[in-house]
C-alpha positions in Angstrom: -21.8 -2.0 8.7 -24.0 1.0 9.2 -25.2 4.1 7.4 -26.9 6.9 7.8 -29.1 7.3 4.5 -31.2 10.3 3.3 -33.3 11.6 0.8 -30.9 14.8 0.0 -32.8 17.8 1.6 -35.4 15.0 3.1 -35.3 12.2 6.1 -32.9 10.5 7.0 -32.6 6.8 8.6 -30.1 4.2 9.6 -29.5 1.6 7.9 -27.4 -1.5 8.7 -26.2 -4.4 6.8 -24.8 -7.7 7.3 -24.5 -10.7 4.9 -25.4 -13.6 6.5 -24.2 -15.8 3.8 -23.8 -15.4 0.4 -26.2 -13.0 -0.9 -28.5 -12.7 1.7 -28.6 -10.0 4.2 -30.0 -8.7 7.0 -30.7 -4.7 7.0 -32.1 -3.0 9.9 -33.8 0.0 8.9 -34.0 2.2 12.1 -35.5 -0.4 14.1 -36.9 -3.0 11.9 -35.6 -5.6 10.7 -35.9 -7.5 7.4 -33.9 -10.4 5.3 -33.6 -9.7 1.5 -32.0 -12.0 -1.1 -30.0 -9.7 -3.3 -28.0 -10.2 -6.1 -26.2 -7.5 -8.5 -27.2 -8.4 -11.8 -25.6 -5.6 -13.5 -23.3 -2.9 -13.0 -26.0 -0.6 -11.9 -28.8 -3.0 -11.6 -29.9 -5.1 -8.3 -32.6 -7.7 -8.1 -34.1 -8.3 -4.8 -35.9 -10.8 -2.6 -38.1 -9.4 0.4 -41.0 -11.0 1.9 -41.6 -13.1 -1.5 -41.6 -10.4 -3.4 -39.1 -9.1 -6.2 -38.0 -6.3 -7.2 -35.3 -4.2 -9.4 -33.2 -1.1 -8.0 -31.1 0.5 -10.3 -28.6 2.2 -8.6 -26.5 5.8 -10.7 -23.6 6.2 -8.2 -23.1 10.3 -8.4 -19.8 10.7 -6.2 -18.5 9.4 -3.1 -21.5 9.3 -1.3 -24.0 10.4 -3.2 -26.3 8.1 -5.8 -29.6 7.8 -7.7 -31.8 4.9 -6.8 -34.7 3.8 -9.1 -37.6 1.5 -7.9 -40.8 0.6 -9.2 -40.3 3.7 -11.6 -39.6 5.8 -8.4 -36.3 8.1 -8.7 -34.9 8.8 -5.2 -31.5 11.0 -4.6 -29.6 9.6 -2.1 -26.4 10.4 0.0 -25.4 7.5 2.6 -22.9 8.0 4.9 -21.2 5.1 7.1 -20.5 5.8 10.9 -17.0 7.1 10.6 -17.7 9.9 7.6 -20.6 11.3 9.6 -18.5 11.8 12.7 -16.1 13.4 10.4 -18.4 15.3 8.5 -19.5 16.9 11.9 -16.6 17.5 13.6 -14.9 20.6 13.4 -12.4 21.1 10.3 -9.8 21.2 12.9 -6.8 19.3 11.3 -3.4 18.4 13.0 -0.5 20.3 11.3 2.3 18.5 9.5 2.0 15.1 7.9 -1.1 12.8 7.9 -1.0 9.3 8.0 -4.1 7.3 6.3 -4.4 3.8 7.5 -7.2 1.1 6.1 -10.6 1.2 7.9 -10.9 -2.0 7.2 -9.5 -5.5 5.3 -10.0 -5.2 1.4 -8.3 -5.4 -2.0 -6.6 -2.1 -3.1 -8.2 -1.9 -6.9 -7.0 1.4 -8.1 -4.2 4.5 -7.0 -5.0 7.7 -8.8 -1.8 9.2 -8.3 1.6 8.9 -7.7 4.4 10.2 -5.0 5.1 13.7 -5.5 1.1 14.5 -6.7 -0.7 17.8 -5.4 -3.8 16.2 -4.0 -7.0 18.7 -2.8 -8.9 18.0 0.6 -11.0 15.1 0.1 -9.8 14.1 -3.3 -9.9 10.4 -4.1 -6.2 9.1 -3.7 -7.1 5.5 -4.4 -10.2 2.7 -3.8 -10.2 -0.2 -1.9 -12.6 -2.8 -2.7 -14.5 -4.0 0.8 -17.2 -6.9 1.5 -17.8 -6.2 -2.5 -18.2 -2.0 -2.6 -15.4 -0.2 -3.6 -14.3 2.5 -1.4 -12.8 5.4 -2.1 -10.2 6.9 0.2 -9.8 10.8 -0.1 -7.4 12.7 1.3 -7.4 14.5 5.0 -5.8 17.9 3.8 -4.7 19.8 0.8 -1.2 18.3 0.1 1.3 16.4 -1.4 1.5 12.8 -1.6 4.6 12.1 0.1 4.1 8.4 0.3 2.1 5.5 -1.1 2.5 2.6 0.6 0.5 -0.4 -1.5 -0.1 -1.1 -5.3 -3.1 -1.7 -7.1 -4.2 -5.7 -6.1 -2.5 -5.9 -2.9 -4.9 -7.0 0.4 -4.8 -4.8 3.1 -6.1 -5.1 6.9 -7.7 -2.6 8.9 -4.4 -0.5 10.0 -2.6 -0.8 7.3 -0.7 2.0 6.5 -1.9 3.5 2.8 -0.3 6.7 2.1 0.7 10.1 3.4 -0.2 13.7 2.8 2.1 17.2 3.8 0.6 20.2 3.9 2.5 22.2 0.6 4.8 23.9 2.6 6.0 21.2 4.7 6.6 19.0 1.7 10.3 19.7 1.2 11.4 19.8 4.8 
């Protein structure tokens, strides 16, 4: 998968990451490319093997996107975005009217739903997380709505496509 990753208010680069097996990956970082053995050893804290050398990151998630990194006594603040947020995150807030349909990105394990049928939800407001290639992912909502329908419960798999839930504008709601 790739990312766009930048310092907030700094440079940005892309990133890309594929395990090759378990635990070892290869990242791209713009154009070069390395293989590091990483392993999460806590809930915050990674160690990892590059070029012989090993190192801690201690990783402060801070919202969706957004996260504190810490290495060699070096605080960064972060925001990475994958492909399909930054296309959204550029295009214009131009949004169908009437009902909107979210389908998985991709194959994972549905860990939580933070609300039910019937809940007033705000634009990009976390409706529930799906666990993917071991990050969770939280899906938000398109539009300021209510959840009309939710269609998977906490620990069901989903593929890429699979229907998830829908959102109607408030006044469409009752129709």
């Amino acid at each position: 998968m790739n990312y766009e990753v930048s310092e907030k208010q700094g440079e940005s680069i892309r990133i890309g990451l594929r395990e090759l097996e378990e635990g070892i990956y290869e990242v791209t970082l713009d154009d070069a490319v390395v293989h590091v053995d990483a392993a999460r050893s806590s809930r915050t804290v990674y160690s990892i093997i590059e070029d012989g050398k090993q190192f801690e990151a201690i990783v402060d998630e801070k919202g969706a996107h957004d996260f504190d990194v810490t290495v060699a006594g070096r605080l960064f603040h972060m925001e990475a975005l994958d492909e399909r947020t930054k296309l959204l995150s550029g295009a214009a807030a131009s949004v169908a009217a009437g009902p909107q349909n979210v389908e998985a990105e991709m194959p994972g394990k549905v860990v939580k739903v933070n609300c039910g049928v019937g809940a007033e939800v705000a634009q990009d407001e976390g409706v529930l997380v799906i666990e993917a290639m071991k990050m969770e992912n939280e899906i938000k909502s398109p539009i300021a709505g209510i959840v009309t329908e939710i269609e998977v419960s906490e620990g069901d798999t989903v593929e890429a496509g699979t229907p998830l839930f829908t959102v109607e504008p408030p006044a469409e709601a009752g129709s």
